[in-house]
Every structure is written in structure tokens, then in C-alpha cells.
Backbone bond lengths (Angstrom), bond angles and torsions (degrees), N, CA, C in turn:
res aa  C-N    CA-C-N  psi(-1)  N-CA   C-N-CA  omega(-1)  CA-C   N-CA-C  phi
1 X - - - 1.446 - - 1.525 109.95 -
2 X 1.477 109.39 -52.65 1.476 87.50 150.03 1.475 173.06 133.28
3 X 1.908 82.97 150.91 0.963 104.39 159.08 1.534 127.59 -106.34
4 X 1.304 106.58 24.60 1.526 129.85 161.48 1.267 105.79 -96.84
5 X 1.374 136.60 -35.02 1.342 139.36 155.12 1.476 115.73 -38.37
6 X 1.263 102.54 -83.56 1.697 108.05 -173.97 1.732 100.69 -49.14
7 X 1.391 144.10 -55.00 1.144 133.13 176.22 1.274 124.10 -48.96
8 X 1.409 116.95 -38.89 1.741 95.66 174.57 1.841 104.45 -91.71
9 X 1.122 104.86 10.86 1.514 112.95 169.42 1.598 97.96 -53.53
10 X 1.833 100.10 -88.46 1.166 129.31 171.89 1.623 121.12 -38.14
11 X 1.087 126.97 -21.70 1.284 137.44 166.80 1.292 121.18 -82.34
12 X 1.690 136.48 -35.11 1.165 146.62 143.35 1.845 124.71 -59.19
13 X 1.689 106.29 -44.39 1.356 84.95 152.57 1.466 135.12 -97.88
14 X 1.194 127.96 18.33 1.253 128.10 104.75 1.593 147.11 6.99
15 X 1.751 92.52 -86.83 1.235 100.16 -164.11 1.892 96.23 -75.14
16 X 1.607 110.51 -38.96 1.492 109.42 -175.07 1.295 107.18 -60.64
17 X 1.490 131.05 -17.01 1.842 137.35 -177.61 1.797 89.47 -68.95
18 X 1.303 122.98 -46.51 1.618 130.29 -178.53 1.282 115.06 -68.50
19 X 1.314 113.93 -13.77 1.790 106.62 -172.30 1.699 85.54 -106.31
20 X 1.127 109.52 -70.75 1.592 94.24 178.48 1.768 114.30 -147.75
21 X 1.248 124.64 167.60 1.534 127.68 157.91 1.339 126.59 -50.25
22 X 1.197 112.14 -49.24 1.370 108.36 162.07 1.075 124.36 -83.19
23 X 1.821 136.77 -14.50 1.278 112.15 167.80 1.599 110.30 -62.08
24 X 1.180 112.56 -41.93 1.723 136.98 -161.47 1.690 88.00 -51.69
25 X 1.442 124.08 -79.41 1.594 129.04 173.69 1.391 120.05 -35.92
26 X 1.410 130.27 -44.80 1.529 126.32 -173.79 1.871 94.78 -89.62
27 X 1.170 118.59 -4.37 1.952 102.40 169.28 1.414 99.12 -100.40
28 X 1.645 132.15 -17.55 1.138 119.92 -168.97 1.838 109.42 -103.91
29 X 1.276 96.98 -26.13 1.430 102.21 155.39 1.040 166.67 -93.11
30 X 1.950 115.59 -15.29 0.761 111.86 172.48 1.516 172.28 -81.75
31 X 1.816 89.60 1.69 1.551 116.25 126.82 1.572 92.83 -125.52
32 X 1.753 90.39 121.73 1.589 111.55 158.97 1.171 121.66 9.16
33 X 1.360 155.62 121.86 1.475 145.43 150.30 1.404 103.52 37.16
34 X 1.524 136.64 23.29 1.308 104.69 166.51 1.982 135.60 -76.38
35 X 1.206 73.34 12.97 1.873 86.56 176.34 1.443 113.97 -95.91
36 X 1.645 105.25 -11.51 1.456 109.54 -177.46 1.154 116.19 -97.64
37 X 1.427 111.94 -33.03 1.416 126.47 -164.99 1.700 124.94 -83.93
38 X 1.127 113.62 -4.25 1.428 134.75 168.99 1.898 108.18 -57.74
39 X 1.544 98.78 -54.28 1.809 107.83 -179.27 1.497 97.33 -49.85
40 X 1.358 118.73 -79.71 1.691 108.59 -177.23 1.151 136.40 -36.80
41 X 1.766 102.54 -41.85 1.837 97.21 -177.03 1.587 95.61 -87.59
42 X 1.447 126.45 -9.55 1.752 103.81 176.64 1.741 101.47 -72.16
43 X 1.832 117.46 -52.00 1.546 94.44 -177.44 1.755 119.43 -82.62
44 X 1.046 105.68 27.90 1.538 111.44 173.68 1.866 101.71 -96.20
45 X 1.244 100.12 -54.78 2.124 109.48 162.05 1.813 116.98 -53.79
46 X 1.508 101.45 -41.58 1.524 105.25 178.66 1.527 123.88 -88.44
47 X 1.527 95.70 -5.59 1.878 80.78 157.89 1.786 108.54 -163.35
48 X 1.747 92.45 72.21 1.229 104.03 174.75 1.729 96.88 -122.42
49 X 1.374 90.71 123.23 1.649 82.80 169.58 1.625 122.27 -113.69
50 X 1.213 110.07 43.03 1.073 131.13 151.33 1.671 140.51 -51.59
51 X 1.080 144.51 163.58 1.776 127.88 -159.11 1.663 81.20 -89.41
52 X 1.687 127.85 -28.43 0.846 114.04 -138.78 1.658 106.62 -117.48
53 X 1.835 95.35 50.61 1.507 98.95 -177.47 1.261 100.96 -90.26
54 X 1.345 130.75 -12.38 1.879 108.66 177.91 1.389 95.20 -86.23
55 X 1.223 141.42 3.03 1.447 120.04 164.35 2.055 107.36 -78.64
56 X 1.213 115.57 -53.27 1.128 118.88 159.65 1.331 133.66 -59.75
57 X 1.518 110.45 -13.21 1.964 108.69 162.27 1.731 98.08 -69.29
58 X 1.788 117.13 -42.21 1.475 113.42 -174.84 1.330 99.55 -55.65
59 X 1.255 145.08 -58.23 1.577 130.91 -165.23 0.879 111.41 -39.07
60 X 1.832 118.36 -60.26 1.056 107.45 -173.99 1.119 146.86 -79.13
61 X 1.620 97.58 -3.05 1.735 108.22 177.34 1.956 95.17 -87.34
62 X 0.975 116.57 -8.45 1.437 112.57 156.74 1.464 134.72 -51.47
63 X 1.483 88.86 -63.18 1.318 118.31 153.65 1.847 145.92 0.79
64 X 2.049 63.58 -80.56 1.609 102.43 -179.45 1.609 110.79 -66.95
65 X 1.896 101.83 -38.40 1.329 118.14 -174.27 1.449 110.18 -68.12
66 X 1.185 128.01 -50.71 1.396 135.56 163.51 1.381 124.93 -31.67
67 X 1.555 101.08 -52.73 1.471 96.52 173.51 1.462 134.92 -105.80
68 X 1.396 103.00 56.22 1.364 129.67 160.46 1.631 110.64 -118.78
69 X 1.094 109.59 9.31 1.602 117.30 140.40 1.282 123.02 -64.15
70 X 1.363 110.43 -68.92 1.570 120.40 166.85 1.221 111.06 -42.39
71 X 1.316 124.56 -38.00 1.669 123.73 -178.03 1.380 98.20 -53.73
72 X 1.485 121.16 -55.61 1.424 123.04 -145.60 1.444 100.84 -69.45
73 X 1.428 123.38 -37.36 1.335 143.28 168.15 1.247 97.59 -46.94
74 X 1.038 145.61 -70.31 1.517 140.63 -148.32 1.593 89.66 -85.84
75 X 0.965 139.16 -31.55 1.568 130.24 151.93 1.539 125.00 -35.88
76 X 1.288 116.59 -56.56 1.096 135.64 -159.49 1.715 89.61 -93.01
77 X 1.119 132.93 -18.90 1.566 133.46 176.63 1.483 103.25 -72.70
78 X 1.606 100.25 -53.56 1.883 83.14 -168.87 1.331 105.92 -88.77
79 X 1.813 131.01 7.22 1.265 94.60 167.05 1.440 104.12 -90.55
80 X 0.969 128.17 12.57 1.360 139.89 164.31 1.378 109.31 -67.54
81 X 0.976 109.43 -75.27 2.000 115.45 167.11 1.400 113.31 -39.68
82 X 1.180 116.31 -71.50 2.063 123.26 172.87 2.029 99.97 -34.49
83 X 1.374 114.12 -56.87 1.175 106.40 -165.16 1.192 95.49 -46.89
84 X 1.419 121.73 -55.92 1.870 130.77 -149.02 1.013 111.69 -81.25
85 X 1.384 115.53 -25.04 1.571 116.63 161.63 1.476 129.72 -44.63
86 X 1.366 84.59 -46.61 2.036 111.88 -155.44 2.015 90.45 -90.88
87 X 1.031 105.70 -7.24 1.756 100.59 -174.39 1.721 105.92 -123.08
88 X 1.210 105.82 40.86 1.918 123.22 164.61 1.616 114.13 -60.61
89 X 1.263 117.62 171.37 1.651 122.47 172.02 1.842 84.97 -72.58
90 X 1.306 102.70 166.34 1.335 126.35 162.56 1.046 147.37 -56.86
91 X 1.663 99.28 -32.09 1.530 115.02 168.79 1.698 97.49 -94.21
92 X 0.352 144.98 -27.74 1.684 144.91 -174.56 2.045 98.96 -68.89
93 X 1.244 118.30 -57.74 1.167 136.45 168.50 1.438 97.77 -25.24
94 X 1.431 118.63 -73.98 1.523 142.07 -166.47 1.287 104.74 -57.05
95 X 1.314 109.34 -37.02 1.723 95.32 -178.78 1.384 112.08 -85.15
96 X 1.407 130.47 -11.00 1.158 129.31 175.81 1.636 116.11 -111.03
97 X 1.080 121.31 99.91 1.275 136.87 -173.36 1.266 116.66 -102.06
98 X 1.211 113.28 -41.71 1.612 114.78 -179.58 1.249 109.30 -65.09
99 X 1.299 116.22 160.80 1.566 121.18 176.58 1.727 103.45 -65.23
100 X 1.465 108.92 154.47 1.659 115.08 174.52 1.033 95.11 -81.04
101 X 1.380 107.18 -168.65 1.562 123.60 178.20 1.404 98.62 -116.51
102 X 1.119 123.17 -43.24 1.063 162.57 179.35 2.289 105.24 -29.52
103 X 1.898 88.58 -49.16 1.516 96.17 176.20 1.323 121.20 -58.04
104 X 1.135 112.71 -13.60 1.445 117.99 176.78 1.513 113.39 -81.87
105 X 1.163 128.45 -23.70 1.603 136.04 -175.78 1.864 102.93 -11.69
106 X 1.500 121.28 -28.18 1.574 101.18 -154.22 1.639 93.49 -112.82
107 X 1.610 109.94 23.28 1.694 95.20 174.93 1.317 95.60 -80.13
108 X 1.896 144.56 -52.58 1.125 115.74 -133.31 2.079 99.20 -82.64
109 X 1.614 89.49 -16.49 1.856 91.01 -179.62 1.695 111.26 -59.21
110 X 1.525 110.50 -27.87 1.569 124.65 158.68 1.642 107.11 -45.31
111 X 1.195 108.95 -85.91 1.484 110.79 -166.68 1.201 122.46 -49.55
112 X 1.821 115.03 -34.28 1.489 117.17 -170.80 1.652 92.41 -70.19
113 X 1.280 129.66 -52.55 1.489 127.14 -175.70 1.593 109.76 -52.94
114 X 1.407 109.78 -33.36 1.874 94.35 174.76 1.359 118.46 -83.50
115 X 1.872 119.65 -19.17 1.202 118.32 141.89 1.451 133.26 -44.01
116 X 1.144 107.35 -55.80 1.665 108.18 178.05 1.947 112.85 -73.43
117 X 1.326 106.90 -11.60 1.260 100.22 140.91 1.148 171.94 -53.66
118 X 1.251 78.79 -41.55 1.474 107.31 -179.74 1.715 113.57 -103.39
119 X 1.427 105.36 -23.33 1.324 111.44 167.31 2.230 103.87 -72.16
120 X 0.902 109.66 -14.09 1.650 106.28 -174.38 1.097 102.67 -83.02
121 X 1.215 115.88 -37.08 1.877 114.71 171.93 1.084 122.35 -58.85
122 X 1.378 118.56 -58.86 1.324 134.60 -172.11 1.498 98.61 -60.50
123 X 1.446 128.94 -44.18 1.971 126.52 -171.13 1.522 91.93 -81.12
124 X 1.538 137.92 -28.88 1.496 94.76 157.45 1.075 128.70 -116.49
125 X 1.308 128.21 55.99 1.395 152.06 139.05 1.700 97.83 -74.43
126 X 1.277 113.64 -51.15 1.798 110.47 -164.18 1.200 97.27 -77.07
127 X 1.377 139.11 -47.50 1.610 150.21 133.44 1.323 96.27 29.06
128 X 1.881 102.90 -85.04 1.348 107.53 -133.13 1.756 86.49 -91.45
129 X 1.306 108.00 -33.22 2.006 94.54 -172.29 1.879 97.04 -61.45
130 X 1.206 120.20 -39.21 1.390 91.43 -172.54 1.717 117.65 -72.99
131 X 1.354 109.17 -5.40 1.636 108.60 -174.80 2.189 104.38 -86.58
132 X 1.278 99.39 -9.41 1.517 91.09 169.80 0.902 109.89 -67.16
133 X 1.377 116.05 155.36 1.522 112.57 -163.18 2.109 83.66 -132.60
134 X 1.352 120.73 -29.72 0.945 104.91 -145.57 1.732 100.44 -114.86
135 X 1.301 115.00 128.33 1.402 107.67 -126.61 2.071 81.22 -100.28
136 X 0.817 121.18 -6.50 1.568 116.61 175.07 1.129 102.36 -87.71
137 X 1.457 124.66 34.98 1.756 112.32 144.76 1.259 121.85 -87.72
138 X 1.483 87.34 -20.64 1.818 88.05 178.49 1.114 104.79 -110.39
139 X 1.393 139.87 41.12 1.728 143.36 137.83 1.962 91.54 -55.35
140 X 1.458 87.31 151.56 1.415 110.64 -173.52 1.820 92.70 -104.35
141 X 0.801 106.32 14.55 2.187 92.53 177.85 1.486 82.11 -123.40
142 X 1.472 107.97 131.82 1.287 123.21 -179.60 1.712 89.55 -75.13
143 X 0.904 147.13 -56.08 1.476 158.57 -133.57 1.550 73.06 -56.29
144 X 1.312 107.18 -83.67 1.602 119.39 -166.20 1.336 119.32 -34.83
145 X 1.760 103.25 -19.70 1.380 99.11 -154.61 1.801 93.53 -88.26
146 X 1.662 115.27 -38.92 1.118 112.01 -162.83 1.498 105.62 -83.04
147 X 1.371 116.47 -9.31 1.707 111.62 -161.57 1.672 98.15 -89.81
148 X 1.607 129.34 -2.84 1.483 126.73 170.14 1.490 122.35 -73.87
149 X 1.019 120.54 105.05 1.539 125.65 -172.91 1.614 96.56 -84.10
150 X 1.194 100.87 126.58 1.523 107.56 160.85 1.369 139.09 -54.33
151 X 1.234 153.32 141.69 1.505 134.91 -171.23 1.280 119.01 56.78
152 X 1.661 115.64 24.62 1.767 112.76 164.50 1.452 97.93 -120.00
């Protein structure tokens, strides 16, 4: 997951480096690398075996959270682009008839956001199993399970 992340990362800033310089700079900057920085702190959380990986699953679900800013940015870029596209001189219009490729600019900002979706679920799911502390929840005899009072 990812490293399906960082690829349509890199593939969207990419494609915004192809539409223009400044779209490419205001999705990659406008909080700092937070579109980049998610890959490190997820395998820095995914293979620390340390006591103190739910402090490092939070970074990275920080992370992750942060950079759906940049998403919104790269949203707000290509309807920026589509507008400027679609508002050319007239003769320029005429010579281009075929569809762009270009109109598509906001699928991969789609996918990376249902990625980082779906990656937020899953880190607090891992979240919360590593914050149990008390390991007779997962005994299989309910008896046992309900007769543990908490805080004795």
C-alpha cells in the first residue's frame, strides 16, 4: 500500500511538473514535502519493532493527514488549468478539437486521496491493536473474556 502510495505520488507530481512549474511547486510546497514524507514515516512505523511503534504509527497517520492538503491543492491546480485551457483565442480553440489528455489532470489527485484513505483506516486499526495492553481480549472463552475487570 505503500508503495502504491509513493508511485501515484510521483506520477501526479509528475504529471503537474508537465502541466506547469508552478502548478508542480504550489502541490509540492505548500506545506513542505508533505506529499513526500508520508513513505518514510509509514516504513519507519512498519518496521520498527520498538515498544514505541504506536507513537510512530501517530506520525505517520499525521503525515498521511497532512498531505491531503496537497491533494486539495492539486485539485484546485487543475481546475485552474481546465479553466485556462477551455478560455484560449479562437483560432487556437479550432485547431484543437480532439479531446486533451490533459482534461483528466484530477484522476490521479482522485486515487492518491482514496489511497490515503484507506491507508488512515488501516493505521488506526494498527493504532488501536498495538495500544491493547491487555492480552485476555483475545482469549477465545468469552467467560474469561467478560469476568476481567479493568483497573484491578
Amino acid at each position: 500500500m505503500l508503495l502504491a502510495d509513493l508511485s501515484v505520488t510521483l506520477l501526479m507530481l509528475l504529471q503537474f511538473y508537465w502541466i506547469s512549474l508552478a502548478a508542480f511547486l504550489s502541490v509540492l510546497l505548500i506545506l513542505p514535502l508533505s506529499l513526500l514524507s508520508p513513505f518514510p514515516a509509514g516504513l519507519n512505523a512498519l518496521f520498527s519493532k520498538e515498544p514505541r511503534r504506536a507513537s510512530l504509527s501517530r506520525v505517520y497517520a499525521l503525515w498521511n493527514a497532512t498531505s491531503l492538503s496537497n491533494i486539495g491543492v492539486a485539485f484546485i491546480c487543475c481546475l485552474v488549468h481546465y479553466a485556462l485551457s477551455h478560455f484560449q483565442h479562437p483560432d487556437e480553440a479550432n485547431t484543437r478539437n480532439i479531446k486533451r489528455e490533459d482534461d483528466k489532470c484530477w484522476l490521479l489527485p482522485v486515487i492518491l486521496f482514496l489511497f490515503k484513505s484507506i491507508q488512515a483506516r488501516f493505521v488506526n486499526w494498527h493504532i488501536a491493536n498495538i495500544e491493547i495492553q491487555d492480552l485476555s481480549l483475545f482469549c477465545p472463552d468469552p467467560d474469561a473474556f467478560w469476568a476481567h475487570e479493568p483497573g484491578l
